[in-house]
N, C-alpha and C positions, 0 to 999 in steps of 0.2 A: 434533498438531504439524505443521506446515506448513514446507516447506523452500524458500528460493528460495537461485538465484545469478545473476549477472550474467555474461553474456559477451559482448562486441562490444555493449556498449552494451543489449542486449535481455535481458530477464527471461524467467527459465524454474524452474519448480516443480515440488516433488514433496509428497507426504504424505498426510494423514490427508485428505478432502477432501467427509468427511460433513456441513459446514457450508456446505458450497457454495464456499467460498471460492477456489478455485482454479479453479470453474466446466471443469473438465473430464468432468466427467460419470461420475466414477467415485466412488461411494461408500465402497470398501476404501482402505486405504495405496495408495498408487501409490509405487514403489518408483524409476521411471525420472521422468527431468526433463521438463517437458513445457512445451512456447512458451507463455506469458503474455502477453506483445508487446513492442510496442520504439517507436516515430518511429512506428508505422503508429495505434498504441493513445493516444499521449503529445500529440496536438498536435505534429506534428512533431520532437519533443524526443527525445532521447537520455536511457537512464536512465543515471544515475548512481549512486544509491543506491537496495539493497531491500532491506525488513525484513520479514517475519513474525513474528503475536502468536498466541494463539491460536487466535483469527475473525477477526481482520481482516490485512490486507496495507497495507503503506504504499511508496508509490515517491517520488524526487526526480527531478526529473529535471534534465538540465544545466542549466536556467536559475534552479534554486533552488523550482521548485514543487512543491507535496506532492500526493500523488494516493492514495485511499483506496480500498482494495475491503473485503468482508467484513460484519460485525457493529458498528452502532454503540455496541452497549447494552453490548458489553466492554470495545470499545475506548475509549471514555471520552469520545467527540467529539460533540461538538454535535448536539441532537435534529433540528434544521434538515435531515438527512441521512438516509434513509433507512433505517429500524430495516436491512433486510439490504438491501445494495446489491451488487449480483453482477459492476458494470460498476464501473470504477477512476471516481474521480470526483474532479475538482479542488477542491482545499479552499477554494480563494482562489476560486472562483465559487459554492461550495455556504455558505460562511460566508462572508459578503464583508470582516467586519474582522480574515482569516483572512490575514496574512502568505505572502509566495511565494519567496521569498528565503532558505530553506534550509540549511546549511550540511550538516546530520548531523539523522537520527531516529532513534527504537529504539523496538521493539513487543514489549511481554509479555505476559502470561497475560491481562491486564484493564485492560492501559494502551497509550498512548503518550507519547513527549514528543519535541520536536524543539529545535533551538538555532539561530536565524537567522545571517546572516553576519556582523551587527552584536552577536550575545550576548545576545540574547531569549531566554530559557528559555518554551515551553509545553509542558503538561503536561496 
């Protein structure tokens, strides 16, 4: 299980991180929170929202774009993307009929799904 939270706009994680997904280089729990990134990682953007699933990560950031790290094969997203992608990667330039416009996402054991500002459900 993979922990994030937000503060001052930048993500920071802790957990289990034998999947890489966290890319901090430690294989046990990591028990302490550790910088993920912020504006420096995002295209300049501020996160606004961050989830963890079981392998993958998903971020929003202020302007409504979704940004994927982890596992694509649990998380349920488009083969187009990289079976493990280690680096955060823009869904709307990696899937191009991939909406950027955001509202709210949630990430579980072997899914994701998000809800645009206009009430697009993808799942």
């Amino acid at each position: 299980m993979v922990g994030t939270k937000k503060v001052d706009c930048v993500v920071w994680a802790c957990g289990n991180d034998d999947r890489g997904v966290l890319r901090l280089g430690i294989i046990v729990a990591c028990n302490a929170f550790h910088r993920v990134g912020g504006e420096d990682v995002f295209d300049g953007q501020s996160v606004r929202l961050a989830v963890a699933g079981r392998s993958h990560s998903l971020v929003v950031t202020k302007d409504g774009t979704v940004w994927m790290r982890g596992r694509d094969a649990l998380s349920g997203l488009p083969k187009s993307i990289p079976v493990n992608t280690f680096r955060f990667t823009r869904l709307d330039t990696a899937y191009p009929t991939f909406h950027s416009n955001f509202a709210v996402v949630a990430a579980g054991s072997d899914h994701c799904a998000g809800v645009t500002q206009d009430g697009v459900l993808y799942t």
